[in-house]
N, C-alpha and C positions, 0 to 999 in steps of 0.2 A: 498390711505389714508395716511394723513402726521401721524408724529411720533405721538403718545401719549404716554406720562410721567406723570407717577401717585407717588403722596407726600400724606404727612402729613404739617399741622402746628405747628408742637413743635416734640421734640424728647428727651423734657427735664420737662417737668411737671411733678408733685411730683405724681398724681395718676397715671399715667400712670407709673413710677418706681415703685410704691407700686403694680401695678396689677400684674406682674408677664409678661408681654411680654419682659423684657431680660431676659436672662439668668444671673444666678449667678455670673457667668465668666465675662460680663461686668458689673464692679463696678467702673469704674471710668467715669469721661465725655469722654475722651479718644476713651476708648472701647465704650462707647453706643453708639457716633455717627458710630464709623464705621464699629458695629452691625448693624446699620438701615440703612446704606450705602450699606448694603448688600443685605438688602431686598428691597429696593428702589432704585431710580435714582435721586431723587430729594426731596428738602424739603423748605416747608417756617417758613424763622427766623422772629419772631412775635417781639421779645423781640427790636430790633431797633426800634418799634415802639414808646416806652416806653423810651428809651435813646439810645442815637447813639452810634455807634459801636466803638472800638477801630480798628485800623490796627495791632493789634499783634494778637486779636480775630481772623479778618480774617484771617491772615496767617494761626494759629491753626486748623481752618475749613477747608482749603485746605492741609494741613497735614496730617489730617486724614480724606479724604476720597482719593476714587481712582481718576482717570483719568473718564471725561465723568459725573460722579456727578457735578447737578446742584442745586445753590441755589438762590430762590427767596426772596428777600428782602424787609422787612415793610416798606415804608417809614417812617420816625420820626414824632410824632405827631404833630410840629409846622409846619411840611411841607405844611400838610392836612389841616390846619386851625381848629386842636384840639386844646382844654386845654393843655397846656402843663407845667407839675410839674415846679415850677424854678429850683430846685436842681436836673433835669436829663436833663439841660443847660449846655453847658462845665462854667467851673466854670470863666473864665475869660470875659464871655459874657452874665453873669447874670443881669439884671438889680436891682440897689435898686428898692425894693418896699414889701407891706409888701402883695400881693396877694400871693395868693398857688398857683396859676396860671397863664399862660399867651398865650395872643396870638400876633402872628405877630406881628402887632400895635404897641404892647407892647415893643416892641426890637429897635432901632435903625437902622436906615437900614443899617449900615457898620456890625452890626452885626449880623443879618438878612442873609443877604451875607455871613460872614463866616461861619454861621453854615449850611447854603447850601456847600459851599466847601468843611470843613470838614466832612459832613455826606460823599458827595460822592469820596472824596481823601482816607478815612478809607474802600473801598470797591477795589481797585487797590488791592491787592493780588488775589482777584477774580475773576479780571477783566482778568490779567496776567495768572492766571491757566485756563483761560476759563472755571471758574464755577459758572460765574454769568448768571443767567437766567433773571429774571425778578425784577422788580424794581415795588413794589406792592403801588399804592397811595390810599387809601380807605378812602373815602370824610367820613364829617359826617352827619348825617338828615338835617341838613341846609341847606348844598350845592344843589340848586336846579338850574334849569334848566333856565340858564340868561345868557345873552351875555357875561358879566364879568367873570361868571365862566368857559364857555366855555373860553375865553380869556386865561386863567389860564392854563388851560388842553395843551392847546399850548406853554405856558414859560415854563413848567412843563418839556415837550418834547424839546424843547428847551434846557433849565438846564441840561436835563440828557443826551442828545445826547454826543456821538453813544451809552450808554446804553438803556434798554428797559423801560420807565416805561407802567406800564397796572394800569387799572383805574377799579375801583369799584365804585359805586354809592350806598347813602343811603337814596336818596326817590324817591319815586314813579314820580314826576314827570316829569322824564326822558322820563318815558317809557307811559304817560298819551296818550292815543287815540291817535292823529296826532303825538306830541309830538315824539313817537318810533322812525318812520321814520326821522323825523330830527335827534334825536339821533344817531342814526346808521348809516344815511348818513354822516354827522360831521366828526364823527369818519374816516368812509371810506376813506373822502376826504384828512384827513389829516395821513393817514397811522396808526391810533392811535389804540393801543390794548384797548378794553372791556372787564370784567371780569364778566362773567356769573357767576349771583349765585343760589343755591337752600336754602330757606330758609324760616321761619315762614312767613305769609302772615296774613294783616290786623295791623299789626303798622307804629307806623309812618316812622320806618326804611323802612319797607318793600319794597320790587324791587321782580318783579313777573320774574322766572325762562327764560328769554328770551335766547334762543342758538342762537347767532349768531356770524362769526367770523369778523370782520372789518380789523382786518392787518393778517401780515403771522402769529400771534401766537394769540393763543386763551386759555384761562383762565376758568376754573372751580372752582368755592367754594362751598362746600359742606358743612353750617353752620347746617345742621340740624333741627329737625324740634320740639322741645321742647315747651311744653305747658309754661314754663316757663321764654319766653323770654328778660321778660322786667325783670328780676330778675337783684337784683347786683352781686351774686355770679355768678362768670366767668363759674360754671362747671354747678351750674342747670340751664342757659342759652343756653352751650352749650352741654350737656349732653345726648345727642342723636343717640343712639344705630340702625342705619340704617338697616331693614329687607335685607334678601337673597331677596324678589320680588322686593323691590324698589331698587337696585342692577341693578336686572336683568333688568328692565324696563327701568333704567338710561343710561346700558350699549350700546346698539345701537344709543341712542340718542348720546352718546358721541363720537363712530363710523363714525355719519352723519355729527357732526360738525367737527372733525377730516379730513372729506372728503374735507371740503370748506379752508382747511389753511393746513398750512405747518407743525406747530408743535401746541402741543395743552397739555399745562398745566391743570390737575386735580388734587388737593387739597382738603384732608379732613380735616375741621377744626371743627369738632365736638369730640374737645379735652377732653376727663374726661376718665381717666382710658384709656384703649387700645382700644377703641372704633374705634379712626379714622385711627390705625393701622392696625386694623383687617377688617375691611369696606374698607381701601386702598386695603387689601391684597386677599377681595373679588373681588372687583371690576377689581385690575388686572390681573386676574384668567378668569375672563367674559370676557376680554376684549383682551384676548390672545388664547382663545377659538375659534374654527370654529363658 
């Protein structure tokens, strides 16, 4: 069976510090990360998602954790073909314009270009401590299954070579009837990581729980399974307290996909309170079990 590495998505949200999983003792961002670097192996940073990293951030984050800590990184919203705020643009490749948002399109292609360079130039201290893991691209409900987009998934690998990116999908028509098998063949052919998720089923995001591994590393997200998905609020969305049996049921399956690859990323991202801490610290409990 290849390695499996089990994370969280955040190690810094305000309920999860109010719930009581660190201790007193870690009061600074300092100490919490390499509290949780204790308890884990690895962690995904959401917030590049949101605005791109600096290089002095990553140095910090290889600072303070040990040797052998990994971390998986968001890709930037404009990367994915999100909305992306103008003011979490670097400030010298903002375009006039009076939108709150923009995409791609919107940018220049000289700048366009740099903010591909600078996302992934601000990741080299990472690179350097070997504590980057993965390079997380997570499409949005649009992104559906076309030649052009596949297209994409390839510059995508491209751009980040020799780093990892792994791919999420947010609609069903990936995985639609015939559809799967070209998915996962795709993938195969061109060595590309999939990111298995578990997740609310019946919206338009929705992607049904497929395990399967396509390159040497394999990907799990654990978004939870809340009645309140389509909410704005980021925690009743994600706010998903995962039972001891769906645990236990999870944990072979993740065993078997573990068996087909080499290393195999699990991520809880059912962030609200210490939920995805405590559900991480079940599952690697199960998972280190006879």
């Amino acid at each position: 069976m290849g390695e499996i590495k089990v994370g969280t998505a955040s190690w810094t949200d305000r309920t999860l510090l109010d719930s009581g999983w660190y201790p007193q003792t870690a009061d600074t961002p300092e100490k919490r990360l390499a509290y949780y670097a204790r308890k884990f192996p690895l962690v995904e940073v959401d917030a590049t998602y949101y605005a791109p990293p600096a290089e002095r951030t990553a140095q910090l984050w290889v600072a303070r954790t040990p040797p052998g800590f990994v971390f998986n990184i968001k890709a930037f919203s404009l990367l994915t073909g999100h909305p992306t705020r103008v003011g979490a643009l670097y400030k010298d490749l903002r375009p006039e314009t009076d939108k709150a948002n923009v995409y791609p399109d919107d940018l220049p292609p000289q700048a366009y270009e740099e903010v591909w360079t600078r996302f992934l130039s601000a990741l080299d201290p990472l690179v350097a401590a070997d504590r980057l893991g993965a390079l997380l691209f997570q499409f949005p409900p649009w992104f559906t299954i076309r030649r052009d987009n596949k297209q994409y998934l390839l510059e995508v690998a491209k751009r980040c070579g020799p780093l990892r990116p792994v791919f999420e999908f947010r609609h069903a028509s990936w995985f639609d009837g015939a559809n799967r098998d070209e998915t996962l063949g795709f993938l195969r052919r061109h060595h590309l990581a999939y990111v298995c998720v578990d997740m609310p089923q019946g919206h338009r995001s929705s992607v049904p729980p497929v395990l399967e591994a396509t390159a040497d590393l394999a990907v799990i997200r654990f978004h939870g399974h809340s009645d309140k998905w389509t909410s704005k609020d980021i925690h009743e969305k994600f706010g998903y307290d995962y039972s001891d049996r769906e645990l236990r049921d999870w944990a072979p399956k993740l065993r078997e996909l573990a068996d087909r690859t080499e290393q195999t990323h699990v991520l809880m991202n059912n962030c609200y309170r210490d939920y995805a801490q405590r559900n991480g610290q079940q599952l690697q409990a199960l998972l280190s079990s006879d």
